[in-house]
N, C-alpha and C positions, 0 to 999 in steps of 0.2 A: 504494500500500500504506500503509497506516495500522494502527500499533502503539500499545500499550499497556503499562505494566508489569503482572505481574497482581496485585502486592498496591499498590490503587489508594488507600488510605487507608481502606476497611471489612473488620472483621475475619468474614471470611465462610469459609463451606466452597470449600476449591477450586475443586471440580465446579461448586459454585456461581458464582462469580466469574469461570469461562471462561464457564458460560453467559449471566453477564450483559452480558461484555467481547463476546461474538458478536452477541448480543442488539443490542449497542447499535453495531453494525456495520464495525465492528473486524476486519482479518483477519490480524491476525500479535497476538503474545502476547510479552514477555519473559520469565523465568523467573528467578528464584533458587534457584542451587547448591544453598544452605546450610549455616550453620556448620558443620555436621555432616560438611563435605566428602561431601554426595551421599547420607548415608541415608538421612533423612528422601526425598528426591529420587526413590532409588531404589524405598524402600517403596510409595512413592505413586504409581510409574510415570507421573508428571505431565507431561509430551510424550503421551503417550497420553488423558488427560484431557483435555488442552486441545485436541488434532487430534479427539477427539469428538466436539465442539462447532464443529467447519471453520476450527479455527484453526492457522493458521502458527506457527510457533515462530521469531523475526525472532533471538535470543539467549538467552544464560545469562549471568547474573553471580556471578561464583565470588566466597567470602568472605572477607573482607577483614581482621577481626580482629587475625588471627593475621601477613601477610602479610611485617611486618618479620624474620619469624624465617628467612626465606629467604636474607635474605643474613647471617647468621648460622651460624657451622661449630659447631652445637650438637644434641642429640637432636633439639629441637624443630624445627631448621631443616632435618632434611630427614624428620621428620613431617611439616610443611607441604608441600615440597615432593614428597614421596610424595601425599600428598592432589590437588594439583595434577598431577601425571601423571593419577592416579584419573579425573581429571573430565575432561582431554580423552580419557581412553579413550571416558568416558561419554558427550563429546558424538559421540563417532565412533559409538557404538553405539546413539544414540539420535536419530540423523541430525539435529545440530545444529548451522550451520556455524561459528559465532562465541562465543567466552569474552569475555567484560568483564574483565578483570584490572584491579584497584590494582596499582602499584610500590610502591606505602609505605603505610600506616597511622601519622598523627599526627604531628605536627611535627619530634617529638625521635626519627627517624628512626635507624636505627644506619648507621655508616660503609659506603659505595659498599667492595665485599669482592671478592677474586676469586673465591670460593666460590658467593659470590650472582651475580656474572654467569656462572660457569660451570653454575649452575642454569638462569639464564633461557635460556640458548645450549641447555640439553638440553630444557627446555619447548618451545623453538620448533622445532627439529628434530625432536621428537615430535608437534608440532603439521603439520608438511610431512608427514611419513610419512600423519598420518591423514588430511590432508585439512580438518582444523579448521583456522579462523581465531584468532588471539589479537588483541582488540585491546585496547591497554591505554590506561586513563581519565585526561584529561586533568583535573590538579587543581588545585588553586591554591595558589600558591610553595610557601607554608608547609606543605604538606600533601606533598609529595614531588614537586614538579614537575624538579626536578634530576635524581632518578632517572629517569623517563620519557624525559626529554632524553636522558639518556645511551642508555637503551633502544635508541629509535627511532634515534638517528644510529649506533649500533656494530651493529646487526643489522638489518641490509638484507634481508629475505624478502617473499615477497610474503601469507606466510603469519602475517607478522605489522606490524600497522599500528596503529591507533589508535581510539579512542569520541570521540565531539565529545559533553562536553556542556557548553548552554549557562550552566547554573545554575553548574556553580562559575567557568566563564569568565564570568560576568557579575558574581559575586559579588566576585570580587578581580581588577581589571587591573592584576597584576605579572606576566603569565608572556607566553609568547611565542605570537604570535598563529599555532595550530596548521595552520587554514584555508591559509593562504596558505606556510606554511611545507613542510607536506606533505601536501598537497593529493590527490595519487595512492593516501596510502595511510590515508586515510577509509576505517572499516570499520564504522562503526556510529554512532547517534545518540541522544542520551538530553536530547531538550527538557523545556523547565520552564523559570520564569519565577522572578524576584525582584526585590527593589530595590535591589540595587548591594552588599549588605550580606552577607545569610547566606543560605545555600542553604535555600532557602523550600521547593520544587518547588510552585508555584504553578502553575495554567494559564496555559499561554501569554493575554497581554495581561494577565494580572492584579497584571503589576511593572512591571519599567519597561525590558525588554529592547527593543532598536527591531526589531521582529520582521521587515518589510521588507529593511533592509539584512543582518541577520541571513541569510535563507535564499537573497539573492542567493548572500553568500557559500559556501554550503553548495553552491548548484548551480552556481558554478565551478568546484567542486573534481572534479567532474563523479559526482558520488557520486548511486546508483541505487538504494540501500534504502529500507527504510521509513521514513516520517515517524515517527517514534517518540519516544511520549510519556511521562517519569518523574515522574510528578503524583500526589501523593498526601495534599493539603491541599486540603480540599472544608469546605466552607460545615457548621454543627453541624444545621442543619437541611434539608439534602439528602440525600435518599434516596438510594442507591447507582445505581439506575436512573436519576434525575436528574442525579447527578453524572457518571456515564457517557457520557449523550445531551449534556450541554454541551462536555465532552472531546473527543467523536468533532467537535462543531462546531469547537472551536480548533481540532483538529488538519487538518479540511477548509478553517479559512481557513489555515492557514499552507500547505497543500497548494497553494494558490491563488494564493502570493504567488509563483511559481514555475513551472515547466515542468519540470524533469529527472524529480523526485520523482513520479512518478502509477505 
């Protein structure tokens, strides 16, 4: 299986953009929630859009903005967190099995709260009821990797695990190396490349990730989703159909460095 995000770095009509992610031989699709916590989403009945087109829906990434207000005992903080019930309703009723969650937005993060964990305790338990996965995105330090930690080791579910992606674990090596740490509970993948620096989302081999030892590690972990690619920095003089047809290549050589992933 090989995935794509579907806003690929051209601003195109949806409908369009699933047919050109098909087109270019792609069978799963990621999705964005959006800000709007799911109306634009729902307006656009965009799972229905992109299964049109014979695409899988591999996730959704819920938005991130707002996200510090969670743990926050404030109107806003469970405005967010109402939004966030919303959406895994929406992935239960739009047969989707996995949310991408942030723990934090932005360095200057507010204090670990019993409010906010007793939020994420009622997210994941709403997320067991439906049948959705949560997995939340692994970041780099300064970006809230402390609360994630804490996430993953205080709530043991099988219903909720974690995103591997490799762009900000490549960008900053201060956090803990997630792969080998919790290995079992891989629930999603978001590749892209860089050079050690800032989250580029480069195609894979276009930075300097060692993409080899990279995806051994991914198929120890013994993880069975899609290859899935978060790239949306293409070249000022490539066509969207271009830039698509080289993507589905990286993403067949990385397919290739491996075995579990087919």
């Amino acid at each position: 299986m090989l995935a794509i995000y579907d806003y690929f770095g051209y601003d195109l009509a949806y409908d369009e953009s699933c047919r050109l992610i098909a087109q270019a031989g792609f069978s799963h699709v990621m999705m964005w929630y959006g800000d709007d916590f799911g109306l634009e989403f729902r307006a656009a009945n965009r799972p229905a859009q992109a299964r049109a087109h014979g695409l899988a829906i591999e996730n959704i990434h819920a938005p991130f903005d707002e996200v510090n207000h969670i743990w926050e005992d404030t109107p806003d903080g469970q405005r967010v967190f109402a939004g966030y019930l919303q959406m895994l309703n929406d992935c239960a009723a739009y047969d989707i099995s996995t949310v991408v969650m942030h723990a934090t937005r932005r360095p200057e993060g507010p204090p670990v709260s019993e409010i906010g964990l007793a939020r994420w305790a009622k997210l994941i338990t709403r997320a067991e009821q439906l049948g959705v996965n949560i997995a939340i995105e692994n970041m780099r330090q300064d970006y809230g990797l402390s609360y994630a930690e804490l996430l993953l080791e205080r709530f043991d579910s099988p219903r909720f695990g974690f995103c591997f992606d490799s762009g900000h674990y490549h960008a900053r090596r201060r956090e803990v190396d997630w792969l080998t740490r919790w290995p079992a509970r891989l629930m999603a993948l978001h590749l892209h490349d860089n050079h050690g620096v800032d989250d580029e989302h480069l195609l894979p081999g276009d930075g300097t990730i060692d993409w080899p030892v990279l995806m051994r590690q991914i198929e120890q972990t013994g993880y069975i989703g899609a290859v899935a690619l978060e790239v949306c920095t293409a070249p000022a003089d490539m066509t969207a159909e271009e830039f698509l047809a080289l993507a589905y290549g990286r993403g067949m050589e990385l397919k290739g460095l491996q075995n579990v992933l087919v």
